[in-house]
Rosetta silent file (secondary structure, phi, psi, omega in degrees, C-alpha in Angstrom):
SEQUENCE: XXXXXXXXXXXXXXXXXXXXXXXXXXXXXXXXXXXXXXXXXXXXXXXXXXXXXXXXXXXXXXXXXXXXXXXXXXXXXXXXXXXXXXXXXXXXXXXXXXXXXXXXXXXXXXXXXXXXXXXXXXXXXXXXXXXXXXXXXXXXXXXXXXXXXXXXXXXXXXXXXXXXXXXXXXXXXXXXXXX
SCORE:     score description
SCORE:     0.000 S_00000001
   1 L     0.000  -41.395  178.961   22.074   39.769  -17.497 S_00000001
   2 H   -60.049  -71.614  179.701   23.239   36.444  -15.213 S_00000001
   3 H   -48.299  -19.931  173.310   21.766   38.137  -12.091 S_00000001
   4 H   -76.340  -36.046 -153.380   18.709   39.003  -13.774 S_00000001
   5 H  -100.534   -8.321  172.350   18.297   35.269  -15.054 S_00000001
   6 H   -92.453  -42.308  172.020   19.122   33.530  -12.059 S_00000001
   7 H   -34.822  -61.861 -172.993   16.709   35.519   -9.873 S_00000001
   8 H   -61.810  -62.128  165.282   14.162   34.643  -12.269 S_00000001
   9 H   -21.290  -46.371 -123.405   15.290   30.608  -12.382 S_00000001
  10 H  -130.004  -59.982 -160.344   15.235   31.070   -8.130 S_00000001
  11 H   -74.096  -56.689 -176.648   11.708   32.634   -8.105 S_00000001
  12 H   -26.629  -81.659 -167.182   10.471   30.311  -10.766 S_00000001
  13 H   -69.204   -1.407  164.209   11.665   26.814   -8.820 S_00000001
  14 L  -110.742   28.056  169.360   10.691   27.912   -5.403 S_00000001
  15 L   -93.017  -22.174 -172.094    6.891   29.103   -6.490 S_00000001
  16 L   -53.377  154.252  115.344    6.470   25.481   -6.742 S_00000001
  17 L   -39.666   86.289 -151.099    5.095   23.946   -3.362 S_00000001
  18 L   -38.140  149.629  162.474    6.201   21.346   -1.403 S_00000001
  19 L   -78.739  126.213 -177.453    4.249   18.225   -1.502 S_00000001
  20 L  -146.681  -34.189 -168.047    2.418   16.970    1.626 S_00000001
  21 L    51.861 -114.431 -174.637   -0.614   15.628    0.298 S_00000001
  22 L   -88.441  -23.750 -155.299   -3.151   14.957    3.083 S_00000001
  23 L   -45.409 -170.536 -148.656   -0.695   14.460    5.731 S_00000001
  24 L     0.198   39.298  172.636   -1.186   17.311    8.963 S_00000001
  25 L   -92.423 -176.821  178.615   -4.237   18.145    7.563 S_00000001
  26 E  -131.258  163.928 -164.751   -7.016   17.457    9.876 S_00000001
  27 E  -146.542  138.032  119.125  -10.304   15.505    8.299 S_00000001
  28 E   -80.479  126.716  163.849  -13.595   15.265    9.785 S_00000001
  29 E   -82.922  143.471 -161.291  -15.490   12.233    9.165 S_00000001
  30 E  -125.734  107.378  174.008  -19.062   12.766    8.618 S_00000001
  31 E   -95.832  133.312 -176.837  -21.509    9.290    8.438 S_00000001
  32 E  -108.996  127.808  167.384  -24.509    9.618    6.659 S_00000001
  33 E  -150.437  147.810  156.624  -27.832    7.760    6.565 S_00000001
  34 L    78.205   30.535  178.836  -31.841    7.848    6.609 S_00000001
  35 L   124.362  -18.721 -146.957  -31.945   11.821    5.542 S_00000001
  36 L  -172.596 -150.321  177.891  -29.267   13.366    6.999 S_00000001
  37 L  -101.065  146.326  160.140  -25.624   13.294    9.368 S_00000001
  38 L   -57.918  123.716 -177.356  -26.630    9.702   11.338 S_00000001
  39 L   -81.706   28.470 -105.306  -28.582   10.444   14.254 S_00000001
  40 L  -178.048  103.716 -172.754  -26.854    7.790   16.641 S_00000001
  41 L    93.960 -136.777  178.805  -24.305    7.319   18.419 S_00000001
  42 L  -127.453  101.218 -162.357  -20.775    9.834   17.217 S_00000001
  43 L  -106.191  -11.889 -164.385  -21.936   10.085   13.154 S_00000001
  44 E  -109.355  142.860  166.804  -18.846   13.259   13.249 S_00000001
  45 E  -134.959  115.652  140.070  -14.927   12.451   14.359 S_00000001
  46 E   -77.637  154.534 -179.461  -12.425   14.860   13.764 S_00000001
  47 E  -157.171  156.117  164.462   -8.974   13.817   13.559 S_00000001
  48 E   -97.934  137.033  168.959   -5.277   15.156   12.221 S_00000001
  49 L   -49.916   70.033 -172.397   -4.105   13.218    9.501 S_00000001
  50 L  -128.510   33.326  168.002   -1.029   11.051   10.773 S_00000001
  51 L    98.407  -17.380 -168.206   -0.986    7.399    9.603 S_00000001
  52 L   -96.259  163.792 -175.129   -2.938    6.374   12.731 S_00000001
  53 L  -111.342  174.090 -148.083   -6.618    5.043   12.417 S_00000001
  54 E  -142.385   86.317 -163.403   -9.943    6.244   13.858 S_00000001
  55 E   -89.708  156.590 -160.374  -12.820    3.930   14.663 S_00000001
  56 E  -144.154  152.445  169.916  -16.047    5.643   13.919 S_00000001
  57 L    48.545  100.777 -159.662  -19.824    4.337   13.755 S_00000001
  58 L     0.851   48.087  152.359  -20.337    2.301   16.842 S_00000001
  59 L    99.459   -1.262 -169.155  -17.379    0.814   16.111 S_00000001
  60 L   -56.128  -39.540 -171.937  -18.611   -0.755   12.863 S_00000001
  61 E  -149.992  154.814  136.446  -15.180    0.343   10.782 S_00000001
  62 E  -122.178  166.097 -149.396  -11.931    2.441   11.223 S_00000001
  63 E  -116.300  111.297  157.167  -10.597    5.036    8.988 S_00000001
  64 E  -112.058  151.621 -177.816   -6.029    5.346    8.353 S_00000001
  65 E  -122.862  125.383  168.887   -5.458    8.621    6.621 S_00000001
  66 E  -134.160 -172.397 -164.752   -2.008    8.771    5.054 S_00000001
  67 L   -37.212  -54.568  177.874   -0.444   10.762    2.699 S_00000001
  68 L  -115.756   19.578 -162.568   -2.016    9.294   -0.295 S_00000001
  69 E  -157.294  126.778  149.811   -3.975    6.352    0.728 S_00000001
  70 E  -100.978  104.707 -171.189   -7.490    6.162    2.632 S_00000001
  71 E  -113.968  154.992  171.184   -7.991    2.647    4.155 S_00000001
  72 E  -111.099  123.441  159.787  -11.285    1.585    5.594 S_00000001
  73 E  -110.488  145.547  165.966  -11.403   -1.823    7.842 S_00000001
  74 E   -61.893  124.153 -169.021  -14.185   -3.445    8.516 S_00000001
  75 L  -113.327  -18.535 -172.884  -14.388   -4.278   12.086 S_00000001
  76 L  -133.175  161.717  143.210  -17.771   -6.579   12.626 S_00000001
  77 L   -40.686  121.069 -171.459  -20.052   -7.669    9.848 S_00000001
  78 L  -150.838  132.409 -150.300  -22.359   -4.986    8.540 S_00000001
  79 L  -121.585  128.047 -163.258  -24.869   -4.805    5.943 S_00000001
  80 L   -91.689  122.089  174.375  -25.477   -0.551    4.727 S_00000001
  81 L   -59.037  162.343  166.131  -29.449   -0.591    4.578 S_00000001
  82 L   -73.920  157.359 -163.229  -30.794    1.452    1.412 S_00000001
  83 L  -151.843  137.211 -156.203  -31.338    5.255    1.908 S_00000001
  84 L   -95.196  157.495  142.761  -33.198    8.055    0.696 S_00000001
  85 L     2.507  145.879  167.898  -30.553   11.017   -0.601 S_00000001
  86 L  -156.594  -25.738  163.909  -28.815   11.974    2.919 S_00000001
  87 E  -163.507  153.264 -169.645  -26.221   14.557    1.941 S_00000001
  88 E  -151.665  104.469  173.749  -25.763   15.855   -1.682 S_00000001
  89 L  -165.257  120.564  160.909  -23.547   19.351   -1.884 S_00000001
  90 L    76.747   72.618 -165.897  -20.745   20.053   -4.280 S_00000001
  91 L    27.291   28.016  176.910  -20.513   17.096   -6.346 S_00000001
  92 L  -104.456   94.411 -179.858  -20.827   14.799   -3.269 S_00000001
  93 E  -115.844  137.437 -173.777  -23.999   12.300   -3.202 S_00000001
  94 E  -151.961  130.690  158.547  -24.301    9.570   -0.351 S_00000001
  95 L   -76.053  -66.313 -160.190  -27.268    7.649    0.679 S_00000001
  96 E  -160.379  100.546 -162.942  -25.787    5.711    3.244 S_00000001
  97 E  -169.497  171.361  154.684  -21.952    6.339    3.559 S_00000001
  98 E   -90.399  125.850  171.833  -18.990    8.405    4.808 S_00000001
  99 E  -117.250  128.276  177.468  -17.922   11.801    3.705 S_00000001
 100 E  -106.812  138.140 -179.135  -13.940   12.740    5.135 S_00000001
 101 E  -114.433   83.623  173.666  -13.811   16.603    4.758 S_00000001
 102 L   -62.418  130.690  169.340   -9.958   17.934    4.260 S_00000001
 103 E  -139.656  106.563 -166.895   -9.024   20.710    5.668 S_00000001
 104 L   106.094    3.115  167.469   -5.485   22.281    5.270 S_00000001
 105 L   -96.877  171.841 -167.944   -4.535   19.571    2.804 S_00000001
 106 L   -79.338 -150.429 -162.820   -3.503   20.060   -0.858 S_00000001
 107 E   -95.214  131.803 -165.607   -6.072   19.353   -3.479 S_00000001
 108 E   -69.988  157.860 -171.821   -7.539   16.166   -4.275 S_00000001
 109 E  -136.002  -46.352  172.815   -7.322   15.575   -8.239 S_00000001
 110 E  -168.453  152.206  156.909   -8.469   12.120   -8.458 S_00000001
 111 E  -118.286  141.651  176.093   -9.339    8.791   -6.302 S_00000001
 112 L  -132.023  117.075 -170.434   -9.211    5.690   -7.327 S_00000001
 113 L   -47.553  111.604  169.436   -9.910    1.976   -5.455 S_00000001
 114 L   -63.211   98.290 -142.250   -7.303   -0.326   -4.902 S_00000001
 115 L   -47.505  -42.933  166.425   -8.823   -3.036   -7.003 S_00000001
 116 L   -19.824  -53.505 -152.806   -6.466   -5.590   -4.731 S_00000001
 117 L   -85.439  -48.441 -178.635   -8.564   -4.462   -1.234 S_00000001
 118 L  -165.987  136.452  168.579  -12.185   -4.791   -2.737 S_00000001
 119 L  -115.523   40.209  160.997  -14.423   -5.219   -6.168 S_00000001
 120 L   -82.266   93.385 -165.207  -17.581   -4.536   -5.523 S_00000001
 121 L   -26.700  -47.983 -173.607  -19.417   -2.410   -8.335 S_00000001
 122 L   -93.790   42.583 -177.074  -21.847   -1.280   -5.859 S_00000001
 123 L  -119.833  133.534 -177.297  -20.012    0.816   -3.598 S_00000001
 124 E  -120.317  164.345 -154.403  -19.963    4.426   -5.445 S_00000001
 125 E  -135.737  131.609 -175.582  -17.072    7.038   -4.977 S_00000001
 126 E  -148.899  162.365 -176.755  -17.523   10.568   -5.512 S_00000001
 127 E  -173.153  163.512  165.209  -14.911   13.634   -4.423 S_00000001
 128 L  -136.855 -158.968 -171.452  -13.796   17.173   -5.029 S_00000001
 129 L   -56.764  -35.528  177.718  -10.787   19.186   -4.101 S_00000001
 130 L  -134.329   22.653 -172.168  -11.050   18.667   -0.475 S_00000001
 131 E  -126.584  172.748  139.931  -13.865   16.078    0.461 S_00000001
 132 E  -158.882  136.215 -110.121  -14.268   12.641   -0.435 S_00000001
 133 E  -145.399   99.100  151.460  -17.741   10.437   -0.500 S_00000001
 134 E   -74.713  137.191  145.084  -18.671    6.410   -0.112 S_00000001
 135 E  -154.921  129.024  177.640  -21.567    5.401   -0.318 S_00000001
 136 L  -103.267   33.982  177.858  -22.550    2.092    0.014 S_00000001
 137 L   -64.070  138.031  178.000  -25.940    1.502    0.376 S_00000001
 138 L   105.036  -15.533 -155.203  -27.405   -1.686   -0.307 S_00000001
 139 L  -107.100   88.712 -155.854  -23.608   -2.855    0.689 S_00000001
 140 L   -84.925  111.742 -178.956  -22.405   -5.617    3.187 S_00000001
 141 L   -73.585 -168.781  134.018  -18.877   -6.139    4.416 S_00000001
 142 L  -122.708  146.612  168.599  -17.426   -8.828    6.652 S_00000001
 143 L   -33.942  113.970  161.154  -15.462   -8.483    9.273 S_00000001
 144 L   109.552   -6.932  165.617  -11.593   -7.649    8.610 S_00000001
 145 L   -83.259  129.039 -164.321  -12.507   -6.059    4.939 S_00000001
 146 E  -123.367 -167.524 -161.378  -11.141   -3.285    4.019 S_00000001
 147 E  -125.997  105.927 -178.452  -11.624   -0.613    1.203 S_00000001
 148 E  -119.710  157.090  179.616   -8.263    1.406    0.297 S_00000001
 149 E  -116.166  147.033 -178.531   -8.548    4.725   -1.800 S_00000001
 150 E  -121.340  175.826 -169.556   -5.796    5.538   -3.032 S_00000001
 151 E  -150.179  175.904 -160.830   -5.333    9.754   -3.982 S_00000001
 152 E   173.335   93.086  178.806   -3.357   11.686   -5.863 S_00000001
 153 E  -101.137  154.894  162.518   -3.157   15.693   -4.735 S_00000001
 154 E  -121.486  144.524 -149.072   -1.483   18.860   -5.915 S_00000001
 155 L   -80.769  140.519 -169.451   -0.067   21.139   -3.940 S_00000001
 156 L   -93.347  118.598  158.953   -1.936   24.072   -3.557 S_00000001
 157 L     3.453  129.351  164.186    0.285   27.601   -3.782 S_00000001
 158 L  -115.448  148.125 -172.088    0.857   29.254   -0.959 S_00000001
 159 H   -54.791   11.157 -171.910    0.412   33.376   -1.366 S_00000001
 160 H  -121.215  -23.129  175.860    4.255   34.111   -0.755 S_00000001
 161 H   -73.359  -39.094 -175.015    5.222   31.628   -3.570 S_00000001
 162 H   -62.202  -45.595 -174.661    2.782   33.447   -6.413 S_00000001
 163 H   -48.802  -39.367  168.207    4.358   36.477   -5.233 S_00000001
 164 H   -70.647  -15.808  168.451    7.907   35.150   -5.904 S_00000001
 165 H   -77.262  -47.967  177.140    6.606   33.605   -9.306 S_00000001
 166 H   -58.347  -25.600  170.825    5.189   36.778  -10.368 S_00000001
 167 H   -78.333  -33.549  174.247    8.601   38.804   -9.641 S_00000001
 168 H   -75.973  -36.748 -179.511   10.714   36.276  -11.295 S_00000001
 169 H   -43.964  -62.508 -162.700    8.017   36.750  -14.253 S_00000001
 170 H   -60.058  -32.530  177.150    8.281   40.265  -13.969 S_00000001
 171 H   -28.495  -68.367 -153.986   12.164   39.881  -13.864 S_00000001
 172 H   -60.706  -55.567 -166.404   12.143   37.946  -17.340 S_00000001
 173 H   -56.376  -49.411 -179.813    9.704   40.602  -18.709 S_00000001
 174 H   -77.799  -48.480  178.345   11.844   43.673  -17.870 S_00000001
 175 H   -59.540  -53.685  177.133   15.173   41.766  -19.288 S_00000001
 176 H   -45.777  -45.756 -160.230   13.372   40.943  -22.400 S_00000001
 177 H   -79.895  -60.217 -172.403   12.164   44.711  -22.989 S_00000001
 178 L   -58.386    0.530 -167.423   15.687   46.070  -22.345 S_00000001
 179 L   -81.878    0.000    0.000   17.283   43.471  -24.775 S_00000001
């Protein structure tokens, strides 16, 4: 009966998943305006996720991606013109904005602004499990402002952990029946 119940206790706490959040995930930034990906310029970056920043859109801003925090600075003064619809897919709408696209990190659950870094109404924030979407049209920075997101992921499963949850399940199940 002990060896049966510790297996299961052992499958159980090591189906959980380590925590990483975005870090060594790699993110392409995507900028969007006037219809579309911005025709101009680099509008796409890829980068892996390590704490370091990324200047993107002629140099206008750069992007640090850390575990749990998305900061944007401002690098010159720049005013986001208005924009027709430019990307819309998966509960992501931007006019005239950035969309960062995770890929190998765990799942986003919610973003929220860090009211500290900026309070402007009209910059709108949209996201799903693995993307997440500014868009600021209509929306003018100065130099040296930044924007922080802050995030808050869960780790997604990896297939060798369900298998060990489901065995310790099965464990429990088969002890129970022979009791």
């Amino acid at each position: 009966m002990k060896l049966t119940t510790m297996i299961a206790t052992a499958a159980f706490v090591f189906s959980s998943g380590a925590y990483a959040g975005l870090n060594a995930s790699t993110v392409t930034s995507t900028y969007y305006a006037n219809g579309g990906a911005y025709l101009f310029g680099n509008p796409t970056t890829t980068f892996n996720v390590s704490g370091t920043s990324e200047k993107l859109v002629f140099d206008s801003f750069d992007i640090t991606v850390t575990d749990n925090k998305i900061t944007y600075n401002f690098l010159k003064d720049t005013y986001f013109d208005y924009s027709a619809e430019s990307y819309s897919n998966n509960g992501i709408s931007i006019n005239n904005g950035n969309l960062l696209s995770f890929a190998g990190a765990d799942a986003i659950t919610s973003v929220t602004y860090d009211s500290k870094s900026f309070t402007d109404i009209g910059l709108g924030l949209t996201f799903n499990a693995n993307q997440v979407g500014l868009n600021w049209e209509n929306v003018s920075f100065k130099a040296g402002s930044t924007v922080v997101l802050n995030l808050v992921t869960v780790p997604v499963p990896e297939p060798e952990n369900f298998a060990l949850l489901l065995a310790g399940l099965g464990l429990i199940a088969l002890r129970r029946r022979q009791s």
